[in-house]
Each structure stands twice: as C-alpha cells, then as structure tokens.
N, C-alpha and C positions, 0 to 999 in steps of 0.2 A: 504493500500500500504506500508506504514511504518511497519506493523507487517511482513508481506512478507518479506523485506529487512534485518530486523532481524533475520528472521530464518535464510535465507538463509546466514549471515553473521555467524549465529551462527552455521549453517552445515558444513559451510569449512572451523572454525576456529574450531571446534570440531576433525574433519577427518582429519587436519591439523596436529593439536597438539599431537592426539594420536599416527599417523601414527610416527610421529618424535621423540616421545619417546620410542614406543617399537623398534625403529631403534640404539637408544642412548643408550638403556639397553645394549642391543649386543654388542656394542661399548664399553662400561663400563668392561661390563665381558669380555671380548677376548683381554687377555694379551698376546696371544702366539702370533708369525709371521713366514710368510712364505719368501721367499727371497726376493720377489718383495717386500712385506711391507717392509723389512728391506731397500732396493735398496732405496726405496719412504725418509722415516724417513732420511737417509743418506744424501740425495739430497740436502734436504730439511736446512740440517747444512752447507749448503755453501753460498756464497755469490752469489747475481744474477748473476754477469759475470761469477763464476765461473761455477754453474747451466748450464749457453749457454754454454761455454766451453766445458762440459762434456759431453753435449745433442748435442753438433755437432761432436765430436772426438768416443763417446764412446757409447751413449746411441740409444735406437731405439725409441723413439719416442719426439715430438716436446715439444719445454719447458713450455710453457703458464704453464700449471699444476705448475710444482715445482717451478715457480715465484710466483704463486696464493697461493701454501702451505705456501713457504718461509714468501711471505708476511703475510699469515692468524699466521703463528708461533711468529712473536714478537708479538701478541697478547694475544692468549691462549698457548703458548711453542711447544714445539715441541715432545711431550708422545706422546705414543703410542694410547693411546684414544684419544688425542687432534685430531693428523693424520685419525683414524679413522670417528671424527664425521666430520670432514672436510672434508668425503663425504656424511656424512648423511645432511650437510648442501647442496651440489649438488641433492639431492634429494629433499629437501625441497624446492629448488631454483626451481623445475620441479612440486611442488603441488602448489606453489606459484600462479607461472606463468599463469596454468590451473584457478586458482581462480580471477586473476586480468587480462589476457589476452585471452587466450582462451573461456572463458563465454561470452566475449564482440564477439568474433566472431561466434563459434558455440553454444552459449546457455549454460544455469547455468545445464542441467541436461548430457552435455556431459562433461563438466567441471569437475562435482562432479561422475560421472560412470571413467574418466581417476586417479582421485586423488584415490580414492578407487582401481580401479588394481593395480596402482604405489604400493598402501600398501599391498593388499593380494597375489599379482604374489611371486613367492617361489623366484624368482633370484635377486628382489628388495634385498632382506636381504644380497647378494655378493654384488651389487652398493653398501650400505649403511657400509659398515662396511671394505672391501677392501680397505689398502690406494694405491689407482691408482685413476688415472682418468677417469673411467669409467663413474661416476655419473655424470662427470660434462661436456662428450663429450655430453653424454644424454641430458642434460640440454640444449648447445650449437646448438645443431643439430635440437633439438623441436622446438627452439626460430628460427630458421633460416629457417624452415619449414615457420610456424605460419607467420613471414616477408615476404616470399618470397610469398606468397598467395597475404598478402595486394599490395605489388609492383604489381603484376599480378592483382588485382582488381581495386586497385585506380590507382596507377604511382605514390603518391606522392614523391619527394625526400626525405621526411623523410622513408618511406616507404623504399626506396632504401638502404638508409645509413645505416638503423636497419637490413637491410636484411645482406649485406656487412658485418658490423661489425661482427653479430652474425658466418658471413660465417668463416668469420678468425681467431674468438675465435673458432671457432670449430676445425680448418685446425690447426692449433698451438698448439691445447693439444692432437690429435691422429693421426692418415693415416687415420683410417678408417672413423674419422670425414670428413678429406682433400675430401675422394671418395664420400661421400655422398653427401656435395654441391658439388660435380664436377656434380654428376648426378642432383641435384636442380636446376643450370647454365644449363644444358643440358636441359632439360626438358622443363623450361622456355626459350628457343631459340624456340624451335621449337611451342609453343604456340604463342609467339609473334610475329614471323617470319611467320609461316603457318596458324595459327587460327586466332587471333587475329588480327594481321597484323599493330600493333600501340607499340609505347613504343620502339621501337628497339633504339633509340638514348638514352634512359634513361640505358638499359640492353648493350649495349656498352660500354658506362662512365661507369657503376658499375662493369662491368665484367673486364676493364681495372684498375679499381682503385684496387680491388682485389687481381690482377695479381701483379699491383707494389707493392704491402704491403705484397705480400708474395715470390718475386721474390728471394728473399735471403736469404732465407730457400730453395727454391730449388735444390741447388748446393747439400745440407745439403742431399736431399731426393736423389737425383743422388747417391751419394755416398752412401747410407746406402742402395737401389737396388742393386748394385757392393759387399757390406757388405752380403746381403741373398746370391746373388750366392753362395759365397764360404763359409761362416761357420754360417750362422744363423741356430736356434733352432729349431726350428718348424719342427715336422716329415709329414711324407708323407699321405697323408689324403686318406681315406678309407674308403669303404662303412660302417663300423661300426662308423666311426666320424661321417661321414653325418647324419646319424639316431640318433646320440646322437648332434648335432648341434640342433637337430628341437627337441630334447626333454629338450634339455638343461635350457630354461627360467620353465620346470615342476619341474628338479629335486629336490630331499631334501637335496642331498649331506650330507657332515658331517661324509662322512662316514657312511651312513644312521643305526646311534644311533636311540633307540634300538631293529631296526626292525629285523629279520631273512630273509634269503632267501628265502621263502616263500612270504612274506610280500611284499617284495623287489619288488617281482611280479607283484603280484596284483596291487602294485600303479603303478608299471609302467604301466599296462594295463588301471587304470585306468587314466591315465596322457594322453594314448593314446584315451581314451575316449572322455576327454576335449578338444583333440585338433577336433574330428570328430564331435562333437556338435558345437566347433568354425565355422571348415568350412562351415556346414550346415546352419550357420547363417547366413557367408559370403554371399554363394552362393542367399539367399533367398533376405539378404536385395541387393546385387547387382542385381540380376533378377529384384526386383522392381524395382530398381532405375533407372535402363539401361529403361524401359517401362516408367514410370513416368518422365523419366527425372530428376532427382531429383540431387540436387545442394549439398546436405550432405553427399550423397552415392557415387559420385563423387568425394569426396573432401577424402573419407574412402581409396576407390581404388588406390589415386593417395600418400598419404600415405603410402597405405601397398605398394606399385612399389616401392617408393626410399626409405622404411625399406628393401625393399628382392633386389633391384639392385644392393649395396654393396657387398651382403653377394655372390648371385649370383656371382660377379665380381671376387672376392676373391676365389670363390672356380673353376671357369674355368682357373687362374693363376694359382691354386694351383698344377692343373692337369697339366695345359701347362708347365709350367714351374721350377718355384720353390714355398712351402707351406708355405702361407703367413697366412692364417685364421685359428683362434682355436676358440672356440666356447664365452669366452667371448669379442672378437672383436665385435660380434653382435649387445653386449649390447652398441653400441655405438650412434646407432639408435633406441634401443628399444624403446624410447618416441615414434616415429612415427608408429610402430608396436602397441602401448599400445593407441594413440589417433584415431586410425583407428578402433579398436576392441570396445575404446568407442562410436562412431558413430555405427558401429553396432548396438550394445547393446540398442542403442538409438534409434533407430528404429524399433528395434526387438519387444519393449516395446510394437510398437502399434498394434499387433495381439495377439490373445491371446495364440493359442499352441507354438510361437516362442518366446512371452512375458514369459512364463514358460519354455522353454527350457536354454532363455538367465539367466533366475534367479537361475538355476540348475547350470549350467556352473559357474557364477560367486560365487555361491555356496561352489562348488566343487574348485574351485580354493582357498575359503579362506582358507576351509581343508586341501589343501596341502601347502598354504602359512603357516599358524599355525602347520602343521607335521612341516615340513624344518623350524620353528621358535624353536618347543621343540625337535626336533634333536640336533639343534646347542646349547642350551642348555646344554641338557646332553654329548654330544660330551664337551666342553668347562669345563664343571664342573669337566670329567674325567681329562682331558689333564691339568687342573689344576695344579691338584695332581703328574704327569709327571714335571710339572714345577717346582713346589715348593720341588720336590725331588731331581733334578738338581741344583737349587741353594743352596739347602743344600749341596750338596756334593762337588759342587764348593766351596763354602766361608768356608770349614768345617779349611781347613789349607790358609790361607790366600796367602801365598806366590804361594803357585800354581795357582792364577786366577790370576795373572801378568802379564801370558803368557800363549796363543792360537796356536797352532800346529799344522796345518791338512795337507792332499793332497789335491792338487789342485779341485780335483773330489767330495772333502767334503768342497771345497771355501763356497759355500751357508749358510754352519753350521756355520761359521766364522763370516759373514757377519749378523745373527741373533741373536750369541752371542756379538758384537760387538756395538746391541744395549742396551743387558742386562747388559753390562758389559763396558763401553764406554772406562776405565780409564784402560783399560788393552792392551796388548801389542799383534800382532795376524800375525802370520806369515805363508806361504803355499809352498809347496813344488809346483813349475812350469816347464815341460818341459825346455830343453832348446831351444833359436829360437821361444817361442812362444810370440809374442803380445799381451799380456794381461795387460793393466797397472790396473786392480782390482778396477779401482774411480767406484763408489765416494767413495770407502772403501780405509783404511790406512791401506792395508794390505801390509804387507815387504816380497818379495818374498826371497826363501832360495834355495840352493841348498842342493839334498836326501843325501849328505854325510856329512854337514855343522854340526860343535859340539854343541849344546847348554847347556851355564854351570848353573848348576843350577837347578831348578824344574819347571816344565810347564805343563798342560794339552793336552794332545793327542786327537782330533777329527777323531773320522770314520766313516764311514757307516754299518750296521749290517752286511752287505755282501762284499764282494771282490770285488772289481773296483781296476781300473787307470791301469793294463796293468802291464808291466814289470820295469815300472818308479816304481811304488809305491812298486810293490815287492821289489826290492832294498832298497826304504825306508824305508820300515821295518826290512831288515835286517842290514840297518847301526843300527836304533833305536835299535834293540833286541841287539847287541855289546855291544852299548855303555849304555843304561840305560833299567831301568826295572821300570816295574808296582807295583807301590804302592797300588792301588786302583784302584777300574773301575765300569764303571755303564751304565744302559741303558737309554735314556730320551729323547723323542720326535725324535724318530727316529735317533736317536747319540748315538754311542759307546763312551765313556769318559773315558782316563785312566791319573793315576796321574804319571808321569812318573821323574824319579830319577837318576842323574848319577851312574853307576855304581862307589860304593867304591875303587875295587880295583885299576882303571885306567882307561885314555882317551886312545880309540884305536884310531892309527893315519888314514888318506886317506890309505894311501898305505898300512896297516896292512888289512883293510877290503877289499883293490881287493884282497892281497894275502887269506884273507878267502874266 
C-alpha cells in the first residue's frame, strides 16, 4: 500500500514539475510583448487603490488579477518573465489542485489524465506565458466547479463558503469568470429546488452572501455595458470566428513557424480530426452512462454544459447585440472543458476499440501540443533578433531614446516601448474631444502641430492609418524636422527625427502651406 502511495506521489510530482518547466522555459525566452502584456506589467506598477481606480474609470475587466500580480511583484519584481511565470504559477495552481483535490473526488487516474491535457492541449502554452488573467480565471472557475459539486452532495457550510469564495475570486479577475458561476448558481437552483428538493436555505444565504460581496463592482459592470455600446473593440463575429473559436484551444499559432501553406492544412484537418474522435468518445461514454446511470459520466456532461453555456451566452449577445467574445474569453472555463474530456478519457479506458481511440486522440494532441511548443520557439528565436536590432538602433545615439513620438493609432507601440524603455519620455498625437486619458500608461498627449525641440524617435505602422489627423501630422513633422535614420522592428516603423537647421516653422506658416 505504501509502495502505491509512492508512485502515485511520484507521478504527479513528476507531471507536475515537468509540465511547469517546459511552461517556464517559454516564459524565460519571450522577451517581446504585445499591448495587453504591456497594459498587464503597467498595472501592475501602481498602487492597489490606484489599480481599482483605473479598473473602475478605464479598464474592462475586474481587478483581483492586478492586486494578485501587484502583490506577487514585491516578491519576485515586476520583469517581464517575472509577469509571465505568474501565470505559469495559475497553471500550476490548476495541476495542483487536480492532484490534492480532484483525486479525492473523482479518482487518482482522472486527476493524473486532466494534469497531463492541462500540459499537452496546444493553448495551455497562451494560459502559461500571456500576462492576463487567463490562467488564473481557469484556476478560479475549476475550484468553484469542484465546490459547488461538494455543497450539492454534502450541504456542509464549509462546502458552501469554499464554493462562495472560489465564486468571487472568479467574478473579480474576469466577466467571463462572473457568467460562469452565474450559470453554476443557476444550475444549482434548479437541482435543489426541483430535484433535490433540500438545501434551499443553505443556496439562499450563499447566493445572498455572494450578491453582497460583489454588489459594488456592479455599478462598475453597468457602466462598462454603457462603455461596449458605444466604443468597445471587439468586431463583429462571423461564421469564420465561430469555426476558428472551436479550433482555437488546436491551434499552433506563432505565426505557424516553420510550417508552409500546405502544412498549414493538413494540421488543420488534422486538428479537425481530434476534435471528431473527441466527440465520438463523448457520444459513446454519455450513451453508456445515460443507460448505466452512471454518476462520472454525469458529473463529465454537467461540466462540459457550464464550459459551452458561457461561450454559448456570449456568442447569442454577440449577434443580438453588441460583440463581447473573442476566442481566448473561452479559456476562462477551459478547466471544466479539460476535467470533462478527463472523465471521458477515463472511461473510454475501459473498452478496448475506444480505450485505443482515446490513446490516439491524447496522442495526437501531444503532437500538436509539442508543434505549437517548437513553433513558438522558432517564432521567439527569430523575433529575437527583430528585438535586439531595435534596441540597437535605439541606444545607438542616446539622446534620441528620451523621447517617444507616435499617432494615437501606433499608442500600442508606445505602451510596449515604454516597458523596454521605462526612463524615457513618450508622447501621442490624440484627436481633439477625444476621452482617452492613456492609464495606466504616462503617456502626454500632444497636439499634430505642437514643436518639439530637440531629437526624438518617430513611431509608425508599416502602413497608413489614422485618417486625415495623422496626414496632417506628418506634414507638420516633414516642415519642421527630418529623418536621420529609420528602421523596421517588430512590426514598427522607427525614424530618428531632427529639427530642421534652418528654422522652427511657426502654426500659422504651416496652415498657410
């Protein structure tokens, strides 16, 4: 019995440790950022009040996360790997969990089949290395699942408190966390109310206590509903989204380094494969289980409902209304989508053509977990070299990294240099009348005819954006100064930009040009 406990202590402290290092390598290597990481790192250097502050005025989603970073930063600082592993820690928090919590309920072999997808599924490697809160709505939404089962089996008040808690950790670091316990609260009514018929006084007080611990964020969610009406981002979702939402936890992304269009193909077909072996599993272990009765395959179905009711929810708003879901919103549920596929799998085991199907499948997913791991690789090792050539030609003359210059429409390039660069000075050309106060970024807005004396670098996009604002821009800039030097690097036009010698053209010289 002792030698058993051992193994099995040494299988998921093995599956554990591996998983969390090839997460950390990733982490290690991916010095570049995209806006959001930068927005995240940004946040993250404020003080907690000021964090609410910003996450109620400015930001779309609830603050838990960037109190959780802030606080994880006076620890290990605030880098850019730091940020990163501090979601590979969100992930490890969800293999954790499966090994100390989940075995106690559904058994050590669906435990160790969920830790094992968390590491081979291709979009673990976006949870693990994205600084958002993805990994840790994940983590929030599994744990509050797993709870709300025990409240529903036993009633104990701890039972309840654990469910509660995990429900509001969840509702605090995303929406799409908030919708999923709405639908775990919903769910759980109509069990205790109509099935059940017991517990309703317990599912009241916790549903009330809840309410008051999240009453004041609500205001917060009002307002930021009012905010999508009229200028949120998110475009209009289309039958090619929908079909890239369900492919989306397959792909390799990265730019899929160093496949061809050909290639391209064929993994998608076979990406499409996996998902029709999946269902075929679905279908078979739910046919038994509906027949059997069986209390596992139950527990799989009622899983995979509040993983697809969100996403569902999201995409009938999107149409009705305004387009609230992009495709890693999902991941915000993926645990309960990834502990349902383990109960399959776990049942699948015990026939034998579907015991071999499910080992194929799981197979074929580490394949493309491992593509989308030496994608990003070779993606990262290129873009490297993009990096290291941009800060070359930044620090080449010192006084030109002082100062950051862009249009409003190239803010993002700002906001990324801003963390390479923290001690420099970074200013955008903004519409006028527009509300944008740019937090948590210290960016100084300018007006497109505004002189600036001295030397600065010019940010743009390879292409032509911002309309007739920016044309103007350019042509006060081409008056008054000219290009020293210029470069391309991680999608940024870079020019060194120089007063002209002869003279400052005044306002009024340039309307008359």
């Amino acid at each position: 019995m002792r030698s058993i406990l051992y193994t099995k202590t040494f299988l998921y402290t093995f599956l554990i440790v591996v998983g969390t290092m090839l997460f950390l390598y990733l982490d290690y290597i991916d010095i570049l950022l995209n806006f959001d990481d930068a927005y995240t790192l940004q946040m993250a250097k404020h003080s907690l009040g000021d964090i609410y502050n910003i996450a109620t005025t400015n930001d779309a989603h609830p603050p838990l996360y960037y109190w959780m970073l802030k606080i994880y930063s006076y620890l290990f600082g605030d880098s850019i790997v730091a940020g990163r592993a501090f979601s590979t820690v969100g992930i490890l928090a969800s293999m954790l969990f499966s090994a100390l919590v989940i075995r106690k309920r559904l058994g050590d072999k669906v435990a160790t089949i969920f830790i094992v997808l968390l590491i081979i599924f291709p979009v673990s490697q976006y949870l693990a290395t994205e600084i958002r809160m993805y990994s840790w709505t994940m983590f929030f939404t599994l744990a509050s699942a797993i709870y709300s089962y025990d409240a529903y089996d036993k009633g104990r008040v701890i039972d309840w408190v654990k469910f509660v808690a995990m429900a509001l950790c969840a509702s605090f670091t995303h929406y799409y966390g908030l919708v999923t316990v709405m639908w775990m609260f919903t769910i759980l009514f109509f069990l205790l109310f109509f099935l059940k018929r017991r517990q309703q006084k317990q599912f009241i007080i916790s549903s009330l206590v809840y309410g008051v611990f999240y009453l004041p964020w609500i205001v917060r969610l009002l307002y930021q509903m009012r905010h999508v009406g009229h200028q949120f981002w998110i475009k209009p979702v289309s039958l090619e989204d929908l079909l890239y939402h369900i492919y989306y936890f397959f792909s390799i992304k990265k730019d899929w380094l160093p496949f061809d269009d050909e290639t391209k193909m064929w993994l998608m077909y076979g990406s499409v494969l996996i998902m029709v072996f999946i269902f075929i599993l679905l279908a078979d272990v739910y046919i038994k289980g509906y027949v059997r009765k069986d209390k596992l395959a139950t527990a799989s179905v009622l899983l995979l409902v509040i993983f697809l009711l969100p996403i569902v929810s999201g995409f009938i708003l999107s149409y009705a209304f305004r387009p609230i879901i992009v495709p890693r919103y999902m991941t915000c549920s993926f645990g309960l989508f990834l502990l349902s596929m383990a109960i399959i799998i776990r049942r699948s085991m015990e026939t034998r053509w579907f015991r071999i199907l499910a080992i194929l499948t799981m197979v074929l997913l580490a394949g493309y977990g491992s593509l989308r791991y030496y994608a990003t690789y070779r993606y990262l090792k290129q873009e490297v070299h993009a990096y290291n050539h941009m800060h070359r030609f930044i620090n080449d003359n010192p006084t030109y990294s002082k100062t950051f210059l862009s249009e409003y429409f190239e803010s993002s390039a700002l906001s990324r240099l801003s963390i390479f660069y923290p001690e420099s000075n970074y200013y955008v050309l903004i519409p006028e009348g527009w509300n944008d106060n740019l937090a948590p970024f210290n960016i100084k807005k300018v007006h497109h005819k505004q002189v600036f004396e001295g030397e600065f670098i010019l940010v743009q996009k390879p292409h032509e954006e911002g309309g007739v604002t920016a044309s103007e821009f350019r042509k006060a800039l081409n008056v008054n100064y000219m290009a020293m030097d210029s470069t391309k690097a991680l999608n940024m036009i870079l020019y060194k930009m120089k007063v002209r010698p002869e003279k400052i053209v005044t306002e009024d010289e340039i309307q008359t040009n």
